[in-house]
C-alpha positions as a Markdown table, in Angstrom:
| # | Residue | x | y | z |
|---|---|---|---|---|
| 1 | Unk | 0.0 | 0.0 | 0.0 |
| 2 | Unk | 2.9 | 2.5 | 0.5 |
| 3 | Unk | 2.4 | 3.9 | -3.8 |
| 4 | Unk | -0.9 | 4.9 | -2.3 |
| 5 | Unk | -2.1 | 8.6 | -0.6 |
| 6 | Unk | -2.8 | 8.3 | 3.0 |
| 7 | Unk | -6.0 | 8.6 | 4.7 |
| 8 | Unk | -6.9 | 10.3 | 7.5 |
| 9 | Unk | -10.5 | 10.8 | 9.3 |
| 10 | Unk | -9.8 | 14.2 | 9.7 |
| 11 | Unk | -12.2 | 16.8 | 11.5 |
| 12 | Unk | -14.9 | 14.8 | 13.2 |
| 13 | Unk | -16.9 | 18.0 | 12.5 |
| 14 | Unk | -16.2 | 17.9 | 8.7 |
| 15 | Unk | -14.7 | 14.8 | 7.8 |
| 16 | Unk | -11.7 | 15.6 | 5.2 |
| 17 | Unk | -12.7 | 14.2 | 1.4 |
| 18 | Unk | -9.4 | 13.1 | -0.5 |
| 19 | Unk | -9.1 | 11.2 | -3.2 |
| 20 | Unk | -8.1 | 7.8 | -3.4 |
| 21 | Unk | -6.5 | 7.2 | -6.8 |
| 22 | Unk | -4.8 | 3.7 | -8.6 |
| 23 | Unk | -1.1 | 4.5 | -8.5 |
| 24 | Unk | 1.0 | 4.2 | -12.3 |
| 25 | Unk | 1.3 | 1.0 | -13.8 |
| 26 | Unk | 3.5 | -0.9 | -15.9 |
| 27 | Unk | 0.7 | -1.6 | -18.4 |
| 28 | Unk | -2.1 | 1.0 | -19.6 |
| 29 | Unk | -4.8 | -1.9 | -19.3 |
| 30 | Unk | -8.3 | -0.3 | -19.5 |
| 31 | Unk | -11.9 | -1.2 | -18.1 |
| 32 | Unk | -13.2 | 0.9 | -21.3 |
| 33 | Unk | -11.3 | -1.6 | -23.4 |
| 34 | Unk | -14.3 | -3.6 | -23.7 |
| 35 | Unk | -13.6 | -6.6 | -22.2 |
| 36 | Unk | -16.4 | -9.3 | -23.5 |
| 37 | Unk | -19.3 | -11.0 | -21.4 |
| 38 | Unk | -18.0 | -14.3 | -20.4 |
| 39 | Unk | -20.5 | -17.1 | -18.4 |
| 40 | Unk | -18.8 | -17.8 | -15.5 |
| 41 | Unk | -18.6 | -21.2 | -15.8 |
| 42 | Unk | -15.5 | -20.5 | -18.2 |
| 43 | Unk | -13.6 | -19.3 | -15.9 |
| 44 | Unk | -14.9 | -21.5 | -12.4 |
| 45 | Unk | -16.5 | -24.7 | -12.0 |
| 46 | Unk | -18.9 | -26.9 | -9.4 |
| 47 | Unk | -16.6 | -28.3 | -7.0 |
| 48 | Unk | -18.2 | -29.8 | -4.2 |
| 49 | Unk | -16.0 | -31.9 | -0.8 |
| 50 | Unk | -18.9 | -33.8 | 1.2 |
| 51 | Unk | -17.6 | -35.4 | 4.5 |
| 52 | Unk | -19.7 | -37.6 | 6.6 |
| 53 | Unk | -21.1 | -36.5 | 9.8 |
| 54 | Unk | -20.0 | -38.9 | 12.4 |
| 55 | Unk | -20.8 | -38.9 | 15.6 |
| 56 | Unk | -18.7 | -37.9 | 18.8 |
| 57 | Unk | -16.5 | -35.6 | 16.1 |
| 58 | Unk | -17.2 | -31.9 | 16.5 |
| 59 | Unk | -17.3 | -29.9 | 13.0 |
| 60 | Unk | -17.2 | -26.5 | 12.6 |
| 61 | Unk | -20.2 | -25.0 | 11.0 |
| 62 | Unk | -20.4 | -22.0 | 8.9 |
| 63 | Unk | -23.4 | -19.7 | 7.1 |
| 64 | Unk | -23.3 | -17.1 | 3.9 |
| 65 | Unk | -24.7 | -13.8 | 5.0 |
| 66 | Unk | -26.5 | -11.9 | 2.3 |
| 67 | Unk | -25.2 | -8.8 | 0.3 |
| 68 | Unk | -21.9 | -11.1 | -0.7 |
| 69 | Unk | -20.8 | -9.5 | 2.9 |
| 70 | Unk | -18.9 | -12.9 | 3.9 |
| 71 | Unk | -19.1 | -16.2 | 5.5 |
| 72 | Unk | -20.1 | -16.1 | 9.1 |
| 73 | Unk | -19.4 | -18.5 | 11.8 |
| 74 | Unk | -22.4 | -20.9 | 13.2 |
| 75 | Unk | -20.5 | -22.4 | 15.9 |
| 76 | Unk | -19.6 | -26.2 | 16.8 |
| 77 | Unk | -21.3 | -29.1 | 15.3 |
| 78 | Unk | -21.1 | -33.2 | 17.0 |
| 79 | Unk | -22.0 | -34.9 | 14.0 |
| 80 | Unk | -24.6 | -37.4 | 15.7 |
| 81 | Unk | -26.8 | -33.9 | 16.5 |
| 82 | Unk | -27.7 | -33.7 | 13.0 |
| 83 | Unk | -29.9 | -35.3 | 10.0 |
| 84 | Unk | -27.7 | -34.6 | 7.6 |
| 85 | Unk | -25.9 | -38.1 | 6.8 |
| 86 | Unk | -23.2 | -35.5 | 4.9 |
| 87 | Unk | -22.4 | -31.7 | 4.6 |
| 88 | Unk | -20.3 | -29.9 | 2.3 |
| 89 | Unk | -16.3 | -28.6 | 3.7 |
| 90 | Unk | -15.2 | -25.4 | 2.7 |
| 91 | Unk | -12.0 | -24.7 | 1.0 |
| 92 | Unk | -10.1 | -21.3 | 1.2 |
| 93 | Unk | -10.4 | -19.6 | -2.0 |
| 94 | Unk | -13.8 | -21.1 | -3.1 |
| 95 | Unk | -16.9 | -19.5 | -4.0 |
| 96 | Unk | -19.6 | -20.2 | -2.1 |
| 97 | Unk | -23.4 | -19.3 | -2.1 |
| 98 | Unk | -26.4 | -20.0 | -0.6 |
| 99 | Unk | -29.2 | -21.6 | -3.0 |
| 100 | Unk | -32.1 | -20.6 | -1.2 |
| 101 | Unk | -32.7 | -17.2 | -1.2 |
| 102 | Unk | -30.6 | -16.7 | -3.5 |
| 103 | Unk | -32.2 | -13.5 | -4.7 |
| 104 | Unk | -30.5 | -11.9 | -1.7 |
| 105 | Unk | -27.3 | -12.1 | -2.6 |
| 106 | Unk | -25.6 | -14.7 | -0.4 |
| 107 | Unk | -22.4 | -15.3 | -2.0 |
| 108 | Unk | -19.1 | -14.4 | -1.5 |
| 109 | Unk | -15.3 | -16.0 | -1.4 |
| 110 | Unk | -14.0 | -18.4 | 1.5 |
| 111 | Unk | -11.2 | -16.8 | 3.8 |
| 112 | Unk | -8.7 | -18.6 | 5.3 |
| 113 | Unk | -9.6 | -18.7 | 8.1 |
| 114 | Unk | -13.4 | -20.6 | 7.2 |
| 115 | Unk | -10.8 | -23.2 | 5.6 |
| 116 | Unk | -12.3 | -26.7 | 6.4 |
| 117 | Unk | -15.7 | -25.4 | 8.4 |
| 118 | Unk | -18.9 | -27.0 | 7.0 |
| 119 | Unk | -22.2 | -26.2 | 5.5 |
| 120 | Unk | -25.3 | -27.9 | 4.1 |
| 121 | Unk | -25.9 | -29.3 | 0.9 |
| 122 | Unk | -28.2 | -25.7 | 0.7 |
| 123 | Unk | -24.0 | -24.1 | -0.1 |
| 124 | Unk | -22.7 | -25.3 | -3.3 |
| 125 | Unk | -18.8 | -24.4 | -3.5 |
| 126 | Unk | -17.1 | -23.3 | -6.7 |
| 127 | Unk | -13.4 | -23.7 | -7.6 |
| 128 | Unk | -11.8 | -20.5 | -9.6 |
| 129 | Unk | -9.8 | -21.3 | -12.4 |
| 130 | Unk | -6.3 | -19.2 | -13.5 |
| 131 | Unk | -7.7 | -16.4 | -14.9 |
| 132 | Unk | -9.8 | -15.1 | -11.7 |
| 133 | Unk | -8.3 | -13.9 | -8.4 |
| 134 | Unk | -9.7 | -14.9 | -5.3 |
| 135 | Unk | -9.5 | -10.9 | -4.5 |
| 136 | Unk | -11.5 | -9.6 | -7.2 |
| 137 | Unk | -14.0 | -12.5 | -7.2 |
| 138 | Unk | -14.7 | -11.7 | -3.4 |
| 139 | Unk | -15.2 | -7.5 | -4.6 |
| 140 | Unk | -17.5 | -8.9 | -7.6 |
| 141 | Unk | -19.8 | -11.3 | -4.6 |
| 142 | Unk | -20.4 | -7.5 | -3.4 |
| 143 | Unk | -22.2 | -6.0 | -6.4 |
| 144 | Unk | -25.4 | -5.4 | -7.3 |
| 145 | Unk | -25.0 | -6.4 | -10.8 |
| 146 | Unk | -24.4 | -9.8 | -9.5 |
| 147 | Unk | -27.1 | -10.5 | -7.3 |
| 148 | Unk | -29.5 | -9.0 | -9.8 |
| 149 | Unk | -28.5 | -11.4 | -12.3 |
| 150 | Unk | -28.7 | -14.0 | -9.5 |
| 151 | Unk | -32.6 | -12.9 | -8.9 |
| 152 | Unk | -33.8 | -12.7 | -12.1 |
| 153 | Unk | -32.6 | -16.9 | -12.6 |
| 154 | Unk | -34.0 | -18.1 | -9.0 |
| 155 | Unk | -36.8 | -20.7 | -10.0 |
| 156 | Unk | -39.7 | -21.7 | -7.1 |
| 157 | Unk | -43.3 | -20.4 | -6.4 |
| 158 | Unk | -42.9 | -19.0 | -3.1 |
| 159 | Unk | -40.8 | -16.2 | -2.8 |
| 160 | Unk | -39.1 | -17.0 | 0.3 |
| 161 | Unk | -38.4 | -20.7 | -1.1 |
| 162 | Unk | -36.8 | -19.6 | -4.5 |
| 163 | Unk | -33.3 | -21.2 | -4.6 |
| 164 | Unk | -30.6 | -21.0 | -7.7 |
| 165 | Unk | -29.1 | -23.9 | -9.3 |
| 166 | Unk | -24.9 | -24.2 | -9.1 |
| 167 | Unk | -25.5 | -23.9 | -13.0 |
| 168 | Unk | -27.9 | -21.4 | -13.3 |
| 169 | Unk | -25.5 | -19.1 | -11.4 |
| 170 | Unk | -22.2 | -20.2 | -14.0 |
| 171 | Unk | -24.9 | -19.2 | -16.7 |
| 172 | Unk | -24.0 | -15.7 | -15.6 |
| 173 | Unk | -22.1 | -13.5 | -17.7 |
| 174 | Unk | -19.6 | -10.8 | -16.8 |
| 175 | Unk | -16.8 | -8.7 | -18.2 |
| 176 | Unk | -13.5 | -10.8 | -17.0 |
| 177 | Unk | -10.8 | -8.5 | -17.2 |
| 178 | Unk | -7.1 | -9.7 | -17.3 |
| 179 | Unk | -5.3 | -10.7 | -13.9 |
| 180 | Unk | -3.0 | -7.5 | -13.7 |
| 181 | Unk | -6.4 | -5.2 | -14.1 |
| 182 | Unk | -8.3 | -7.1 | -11.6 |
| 183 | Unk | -5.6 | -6.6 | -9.2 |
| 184 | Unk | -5.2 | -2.9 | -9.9 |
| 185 | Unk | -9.3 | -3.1 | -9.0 |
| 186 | Unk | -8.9 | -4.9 | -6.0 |
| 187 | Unk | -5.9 | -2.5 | -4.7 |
| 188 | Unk | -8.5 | 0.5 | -5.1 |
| 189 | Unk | -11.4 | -1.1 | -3.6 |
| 190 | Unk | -9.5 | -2.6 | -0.8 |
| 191 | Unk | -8.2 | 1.1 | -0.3 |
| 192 | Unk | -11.5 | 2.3 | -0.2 |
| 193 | Unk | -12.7 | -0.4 | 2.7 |
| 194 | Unk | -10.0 | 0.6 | 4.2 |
| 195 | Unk | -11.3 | 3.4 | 4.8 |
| 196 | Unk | -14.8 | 2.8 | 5.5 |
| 197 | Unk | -13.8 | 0.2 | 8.5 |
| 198 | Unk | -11.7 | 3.0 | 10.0 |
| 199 | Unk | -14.5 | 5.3 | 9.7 |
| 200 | Unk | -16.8 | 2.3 | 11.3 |
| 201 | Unk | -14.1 | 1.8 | 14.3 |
| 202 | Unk | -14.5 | 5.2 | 15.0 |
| 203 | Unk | -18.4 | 5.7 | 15.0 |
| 204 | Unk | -18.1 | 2.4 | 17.7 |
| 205 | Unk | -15.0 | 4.6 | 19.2 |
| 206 | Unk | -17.9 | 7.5 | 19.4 |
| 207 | Unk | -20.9 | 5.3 | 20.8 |
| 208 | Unk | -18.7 | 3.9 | 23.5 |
| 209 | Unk | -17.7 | 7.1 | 24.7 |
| 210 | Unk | -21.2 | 8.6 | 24.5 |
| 211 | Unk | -22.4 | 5.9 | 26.7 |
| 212 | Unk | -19.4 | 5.7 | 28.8 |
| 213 | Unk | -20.3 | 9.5 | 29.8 |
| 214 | Unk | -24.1 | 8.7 | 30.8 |
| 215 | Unk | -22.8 | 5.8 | 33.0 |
| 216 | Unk | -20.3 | 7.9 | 35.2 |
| 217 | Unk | -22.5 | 10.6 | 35.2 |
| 218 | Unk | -25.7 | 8.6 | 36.5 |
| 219 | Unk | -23.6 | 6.3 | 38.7 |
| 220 | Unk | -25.3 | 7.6 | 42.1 |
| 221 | Unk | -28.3 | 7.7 | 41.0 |
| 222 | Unk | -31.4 | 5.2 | 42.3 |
| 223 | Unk | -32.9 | 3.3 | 39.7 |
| 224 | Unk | -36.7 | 3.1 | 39.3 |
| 225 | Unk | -39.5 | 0.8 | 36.8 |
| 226 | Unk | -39.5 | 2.7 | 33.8 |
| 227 | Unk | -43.5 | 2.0 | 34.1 |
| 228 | Unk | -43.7 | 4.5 | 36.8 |
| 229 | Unk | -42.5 | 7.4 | 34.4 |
| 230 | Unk | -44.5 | 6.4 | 31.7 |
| 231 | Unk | -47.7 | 8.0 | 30.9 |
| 232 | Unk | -48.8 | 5.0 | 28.4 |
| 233 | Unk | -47.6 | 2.7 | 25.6 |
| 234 | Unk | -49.3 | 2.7 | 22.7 |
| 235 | Unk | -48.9 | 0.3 | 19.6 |
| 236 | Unk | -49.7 | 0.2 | 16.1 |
| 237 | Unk | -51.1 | -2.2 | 13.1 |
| 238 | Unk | -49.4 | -4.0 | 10.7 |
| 239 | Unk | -51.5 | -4.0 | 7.4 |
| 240 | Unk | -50.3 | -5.3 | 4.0 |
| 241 | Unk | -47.9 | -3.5 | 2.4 |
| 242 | Unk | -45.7 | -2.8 | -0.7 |
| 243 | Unk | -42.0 | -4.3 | -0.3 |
| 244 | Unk | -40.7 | -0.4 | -1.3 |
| 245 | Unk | -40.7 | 2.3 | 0.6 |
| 246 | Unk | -43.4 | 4.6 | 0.3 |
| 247 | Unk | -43.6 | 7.4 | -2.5 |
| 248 | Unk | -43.8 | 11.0 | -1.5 |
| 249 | Unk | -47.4 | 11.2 | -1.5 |
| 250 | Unk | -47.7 | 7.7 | -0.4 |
| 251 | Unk | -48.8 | 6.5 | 3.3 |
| 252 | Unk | -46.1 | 4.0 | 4.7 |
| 253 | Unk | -45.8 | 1.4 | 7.8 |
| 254 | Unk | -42.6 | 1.1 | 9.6 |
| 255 | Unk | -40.7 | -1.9 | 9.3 |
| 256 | Unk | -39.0 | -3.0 | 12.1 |
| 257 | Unk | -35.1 | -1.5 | 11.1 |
| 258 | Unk | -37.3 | 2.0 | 10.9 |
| 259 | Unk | -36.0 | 2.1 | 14.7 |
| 260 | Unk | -31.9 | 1.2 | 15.6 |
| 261 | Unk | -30.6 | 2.9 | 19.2 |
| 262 | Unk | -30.5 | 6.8 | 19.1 |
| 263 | Unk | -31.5 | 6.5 | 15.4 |
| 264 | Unk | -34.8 | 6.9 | 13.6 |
| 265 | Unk | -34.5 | 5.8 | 9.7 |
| 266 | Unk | -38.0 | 6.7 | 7.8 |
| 267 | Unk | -36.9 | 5.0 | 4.7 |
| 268 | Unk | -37.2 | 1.5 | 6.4 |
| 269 | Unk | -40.8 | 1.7 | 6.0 |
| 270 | Unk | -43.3 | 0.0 | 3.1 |
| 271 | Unk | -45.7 | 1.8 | 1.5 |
| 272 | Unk | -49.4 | 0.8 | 2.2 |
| 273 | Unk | -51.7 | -0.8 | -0.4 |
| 274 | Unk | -54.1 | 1.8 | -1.7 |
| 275 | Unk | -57.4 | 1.8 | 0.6 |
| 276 | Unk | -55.8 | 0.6 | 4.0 |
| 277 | Unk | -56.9 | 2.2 | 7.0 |
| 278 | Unk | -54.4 | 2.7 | 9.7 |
| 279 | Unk | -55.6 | 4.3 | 12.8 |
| 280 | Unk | -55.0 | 8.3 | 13.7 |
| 281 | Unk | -53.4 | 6.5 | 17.0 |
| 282 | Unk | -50.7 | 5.0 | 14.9 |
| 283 | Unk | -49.4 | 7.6 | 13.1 |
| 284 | Unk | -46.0 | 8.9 | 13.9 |
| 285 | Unk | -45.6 | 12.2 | 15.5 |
| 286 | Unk | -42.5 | 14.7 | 15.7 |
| 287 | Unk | -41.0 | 14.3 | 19.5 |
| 288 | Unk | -42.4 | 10.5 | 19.2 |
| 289 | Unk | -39.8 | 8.2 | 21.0 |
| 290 | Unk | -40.6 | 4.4 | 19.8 |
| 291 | Unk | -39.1 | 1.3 | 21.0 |
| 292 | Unk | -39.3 | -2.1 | 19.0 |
| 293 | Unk | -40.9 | -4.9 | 20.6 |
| 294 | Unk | -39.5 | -7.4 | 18.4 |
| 295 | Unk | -35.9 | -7.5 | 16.5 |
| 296 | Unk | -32.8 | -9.5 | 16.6 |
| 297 | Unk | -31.5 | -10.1 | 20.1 |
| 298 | Unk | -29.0 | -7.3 | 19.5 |
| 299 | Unk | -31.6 | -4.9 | 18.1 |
| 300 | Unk | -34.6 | -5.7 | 20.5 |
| 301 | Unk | -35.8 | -3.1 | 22.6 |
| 302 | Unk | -33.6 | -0.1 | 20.7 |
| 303 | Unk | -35.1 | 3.3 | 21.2 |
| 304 | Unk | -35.3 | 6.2 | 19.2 |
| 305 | Unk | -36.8 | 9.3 | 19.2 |
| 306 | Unk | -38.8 | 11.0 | 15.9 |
| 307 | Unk | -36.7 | 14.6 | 14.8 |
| 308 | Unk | -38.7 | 17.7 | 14.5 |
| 309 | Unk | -38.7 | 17.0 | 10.1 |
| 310 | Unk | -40.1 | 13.2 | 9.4 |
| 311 | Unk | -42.3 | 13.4 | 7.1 |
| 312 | Unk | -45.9 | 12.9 | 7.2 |
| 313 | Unk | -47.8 | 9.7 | 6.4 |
| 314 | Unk | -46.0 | 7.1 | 8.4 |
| 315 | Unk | -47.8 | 4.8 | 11.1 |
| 316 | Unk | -46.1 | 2.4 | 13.4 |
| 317 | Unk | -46.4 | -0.9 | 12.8 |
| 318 | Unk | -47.2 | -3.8 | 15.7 |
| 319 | Unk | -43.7 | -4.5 | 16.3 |
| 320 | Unk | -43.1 | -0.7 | 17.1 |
| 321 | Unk | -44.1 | 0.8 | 20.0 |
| 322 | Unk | -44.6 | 4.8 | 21.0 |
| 323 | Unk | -43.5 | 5.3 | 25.0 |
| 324 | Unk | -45.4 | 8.3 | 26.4 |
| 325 | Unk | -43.1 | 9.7 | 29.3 |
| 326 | Unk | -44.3 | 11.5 | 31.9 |
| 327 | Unk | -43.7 | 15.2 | 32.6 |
| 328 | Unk | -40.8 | 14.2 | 35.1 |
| 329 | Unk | -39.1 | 12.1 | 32.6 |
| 330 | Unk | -37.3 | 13.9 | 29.6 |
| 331 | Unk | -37.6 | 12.2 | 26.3 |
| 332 | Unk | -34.4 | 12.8 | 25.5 |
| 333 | Unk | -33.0 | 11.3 | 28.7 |
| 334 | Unk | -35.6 | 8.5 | 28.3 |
| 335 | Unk | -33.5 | 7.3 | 25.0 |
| 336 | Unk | -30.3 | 7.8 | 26.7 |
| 337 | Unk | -31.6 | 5.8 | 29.5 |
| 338 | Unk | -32.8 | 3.0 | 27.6 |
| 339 | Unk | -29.4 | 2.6 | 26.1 |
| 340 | Unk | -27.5 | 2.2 | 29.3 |
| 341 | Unk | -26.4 | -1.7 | 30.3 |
| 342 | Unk | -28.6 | -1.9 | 33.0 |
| 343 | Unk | -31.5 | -1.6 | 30.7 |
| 344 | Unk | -29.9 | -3.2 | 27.4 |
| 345 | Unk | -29.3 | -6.4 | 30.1 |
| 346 | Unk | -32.8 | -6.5 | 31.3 |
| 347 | Unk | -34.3 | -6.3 | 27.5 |
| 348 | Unk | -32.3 | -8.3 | 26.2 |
| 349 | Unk | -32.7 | -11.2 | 28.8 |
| 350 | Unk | -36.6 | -10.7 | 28.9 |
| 351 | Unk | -37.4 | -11.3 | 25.1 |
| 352 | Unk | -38.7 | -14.5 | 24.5 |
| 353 | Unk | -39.1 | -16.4 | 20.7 |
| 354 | Unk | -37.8 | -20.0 | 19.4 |
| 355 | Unk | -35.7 | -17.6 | 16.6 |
| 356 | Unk | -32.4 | -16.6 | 16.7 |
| 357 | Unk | -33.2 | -13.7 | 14.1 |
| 358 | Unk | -36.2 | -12.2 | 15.5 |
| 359 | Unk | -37.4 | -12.4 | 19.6 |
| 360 | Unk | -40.2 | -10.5 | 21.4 |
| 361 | Unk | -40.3 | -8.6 | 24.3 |
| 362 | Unk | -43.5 | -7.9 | 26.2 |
| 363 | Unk | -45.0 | -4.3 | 27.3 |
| 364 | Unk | -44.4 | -5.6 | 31.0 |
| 365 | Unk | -41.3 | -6.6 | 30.7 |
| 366 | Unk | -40.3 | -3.1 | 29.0 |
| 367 | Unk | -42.2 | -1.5 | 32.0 |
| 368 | Unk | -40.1 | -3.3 | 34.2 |
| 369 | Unk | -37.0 | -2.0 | 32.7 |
| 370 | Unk | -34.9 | 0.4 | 35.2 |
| 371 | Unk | -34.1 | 3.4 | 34.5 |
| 372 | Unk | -31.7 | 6.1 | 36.9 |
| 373 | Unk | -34.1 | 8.2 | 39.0 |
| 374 | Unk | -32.6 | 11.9 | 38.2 |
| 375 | Unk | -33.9 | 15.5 | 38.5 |
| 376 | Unk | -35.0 | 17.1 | 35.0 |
| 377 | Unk | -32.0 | 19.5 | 35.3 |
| 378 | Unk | -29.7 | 16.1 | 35.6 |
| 379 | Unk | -32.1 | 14.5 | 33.2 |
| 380 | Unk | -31.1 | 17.1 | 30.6 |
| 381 | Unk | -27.9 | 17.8 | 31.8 |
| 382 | Unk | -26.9 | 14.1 | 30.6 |
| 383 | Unk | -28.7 | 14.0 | 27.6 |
| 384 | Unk | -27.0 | 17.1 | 26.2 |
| 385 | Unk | -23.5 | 15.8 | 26.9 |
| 386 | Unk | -24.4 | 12.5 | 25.2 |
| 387 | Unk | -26.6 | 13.8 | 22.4 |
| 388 | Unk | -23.1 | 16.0 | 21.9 |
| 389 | Unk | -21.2 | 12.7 | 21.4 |
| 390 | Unk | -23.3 | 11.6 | 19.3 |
| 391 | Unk | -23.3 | 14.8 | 16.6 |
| 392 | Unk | -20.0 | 13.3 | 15.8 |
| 393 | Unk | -20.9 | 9.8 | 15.4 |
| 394 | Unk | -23.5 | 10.8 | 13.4 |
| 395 | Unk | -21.1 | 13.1 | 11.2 |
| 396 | Unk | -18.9 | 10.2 | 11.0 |
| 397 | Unk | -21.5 | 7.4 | 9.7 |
| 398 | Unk | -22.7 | 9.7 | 7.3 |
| 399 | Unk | -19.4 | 9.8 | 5.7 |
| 400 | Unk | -19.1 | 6.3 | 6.0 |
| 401 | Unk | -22.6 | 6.1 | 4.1 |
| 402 | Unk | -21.7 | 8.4 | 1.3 |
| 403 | Unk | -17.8 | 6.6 | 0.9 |
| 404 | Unk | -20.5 | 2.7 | 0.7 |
| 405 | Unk | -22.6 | 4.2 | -2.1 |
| 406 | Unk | -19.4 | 6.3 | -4.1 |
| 407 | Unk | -17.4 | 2.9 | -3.9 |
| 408 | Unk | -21.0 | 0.9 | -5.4 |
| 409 | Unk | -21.4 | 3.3 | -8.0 |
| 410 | Unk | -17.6 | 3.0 | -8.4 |
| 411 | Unk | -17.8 | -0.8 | -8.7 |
| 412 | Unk | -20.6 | -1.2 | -11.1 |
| 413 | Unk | -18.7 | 1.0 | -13.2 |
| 414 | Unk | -15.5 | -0.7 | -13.2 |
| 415 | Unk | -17.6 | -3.8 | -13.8 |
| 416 | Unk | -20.0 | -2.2 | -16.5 |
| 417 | Unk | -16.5 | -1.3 | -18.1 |
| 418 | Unk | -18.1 | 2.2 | -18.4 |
| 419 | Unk | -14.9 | 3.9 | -15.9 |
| 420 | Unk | -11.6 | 3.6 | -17.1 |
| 421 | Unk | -9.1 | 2.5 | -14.0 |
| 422 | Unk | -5.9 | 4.7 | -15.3 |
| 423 | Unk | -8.4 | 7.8 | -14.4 |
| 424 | Unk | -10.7 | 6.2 | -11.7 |
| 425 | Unk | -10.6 | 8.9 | -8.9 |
| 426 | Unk | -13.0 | 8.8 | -5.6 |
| 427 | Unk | -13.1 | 11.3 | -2.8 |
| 428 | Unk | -13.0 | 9.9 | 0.3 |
């Protein structure tokens, strides 16, 4: 990395932009040269290692998350636990995807350090032949372009049982540039993650702090049932609904993402089917602070309160919930609150559900949750020095946000062969 400029965060306040650029080249090798649409199964083939499940031997077991964003991994496996008489063992350097669901992108390239975990029969696994690196291959599991063309072959009636066939995804054509240009791509891209995971690191940095700051400064404070500050808790209704978000003269539901700690994100939200009533009740208000009553273990229970500028025509769904403080509870303090261990410990261990992916927990149990028992003047004083924090947290995420969709944009067009790499520039 040392022929490339380096790259700071800069000014939390205003995060510098600099651009990252591909350093000169033996070889003037361009994307614009019009590389032609080869089916992947040229240049990679099914290769598939089953090993027996046996029992009293413990396998390592592995998943594909969606969005070509990696392997993930599943934990330990005793072989007599399972009905699988066989599962497929993953080889570093392979390509592997999920059939089912396939329309969601679940592919991506093995790392080394997945070498030899094992997945069902559900993951075929692809060898890559000489004219692919393992590298660019992993940046090309990432792109759009890809998983489109990986939606629009998926065969099945029911949506969330369409699968892809290993060769309905080698049917797939794309532009295979030559070795040296693919790693010219990859030392760009890579450059660019590079900076979006430092960018990431510090936004964590950023929250720890923030909450690090509400902990000391309510540590002699008695606790109290958050029930006892709460006016009321009202819910909403989850109609049918459009898989898009909702137009701007559209009505919308949330979804369930609409609500992430300290964070409210209108555009995770469906629009509604034309003729749906929702009730007056439902519909989200400026000042509203909402809660979700059912996520993924890690999301459940994160709060968020509604800014002054949402727009209009969005109603909570069933799995959102608005929390009515009283007047001796602040709603800013009440999200701060609700983000402090104590109360992340008692929401998290009170949800209840037979997934791993989505739990539940109840209006008593959120009731139940304690909160610190401060004046309105400490109440405030609190959460302005961790709404402070935040502004910068914020500042940085949205940086990291614009550098995700330049470096998409930047992708399908080295892909698309419409950007040429000897003058690819992006400002990060």
């Amino acid at each position: 990395m040392s022929d490339w400029q380096q790259i700071s965060l800069g000014d939390l306040e205003a995060p510098a932009r600099q651009k990252v650029s591909v350093p000169p080249q033996r070889s003037r090798a361009s994307v614009c040269d019009g590389y032609p649409l080869r089916p992947l199964g040229e240049v990679m083939r099914l290769d598939i290692q089953r090993t027996p499940m046996k029992p009293a031997t413990t396998y390592r077991l592995a998943g594909v998350l969606n969005a070509g964003k990696g392997v993930v991994a599943k934990g330990e496996l005793d072989g007599g636990d399972t009905e699988y008489a066989a599962m497929n063992v993953l080889h570093v350097d392979q390509v592997v995807m999920r059939k089912l669901t396939a329309w969601e992108g679940p592919i991506t390239v093995v790392p080394a350090e997945f070498d030899g975990f094992v997945v069902s029969n559900e993951f075929p696994t692809f060898t890559l032949g000489p004219e692919l690196m393992p590298a660019w291959m992993r940046h090309v599991c990432g792109s759009p372009r890809l998983w489109a063309e990986m939606k629009n072959r998926v065969s099945g009636t029911v949506q969330r049982r369409k699968r892809l066939n290993p060769e309905q995804l080698l049917q797939i054509q794309l532009p295979i540039p030559p070795r040296e240009v693919q790693a010219r791509i990859v030392e760009m891209l890579d450059a660019v993650d590079d900076q979006i995971a430092a960018l990431d690191d510090e936004a964590e940095a950023l929250d720890r702090v923030s909450m690090a700051v509400a902990e000391d400064m309510l540590a002699e404070e008695p606790t109290v049932a958050l029930g006892t500050m709460l006016n009321d808790i009202r819910g909403g209704k989850s109609p049918q609904a459009n898989n898009r978000p909702p137009g701007a003269d559209e009505l919308g539901v949330l979804k369930v993402s609409a609500v992430t700690p300290f964070a409210f994100l209108p555009e995770e939200s469906k629009s509604l089917l034309p003729g749906t009533f929702m009730p007056e009740s439902a519909l989200v208000q400026p000042g509203d602070v909402l809660i979700t009553r059912a996520n993924t273990p890690l999301r459940v229970g994160a709060v968020a309160r509604v800014p002054a500028d949402v727009r209009d025509g969005l109603y909570l769904a069933d799995k959102t919930l608005r929390l009515v403080p009283s007047s001796e509870l602040d709603p800013d303090f009440l999200v701060v609150a609700m983000a402090l261990k104590s109360a992340r410990t008692h929401l998290t261990s009170s949800a209840t559900g037979t997934s791993a992916s989505m739990v539940n927990v109840s209006q008593d149990r959120i009731r139940d949750t304690p909160i610190p028992l401060a004046d309105l003047d400490r109440q405030r004083e609190v959460s302005s020095a961790v709404l402070s924090v935040r502004t910068n947290t914020d500042a940085v995420r949205a940086e990291a946000a614009r550098l995700r969709n330049a470096r998409s944009s930047l992708l399908s067009g080295l892909l698309d062969r419409t950007i040429d790499i000897e003058s690819a520039e992006l400002e990060v």
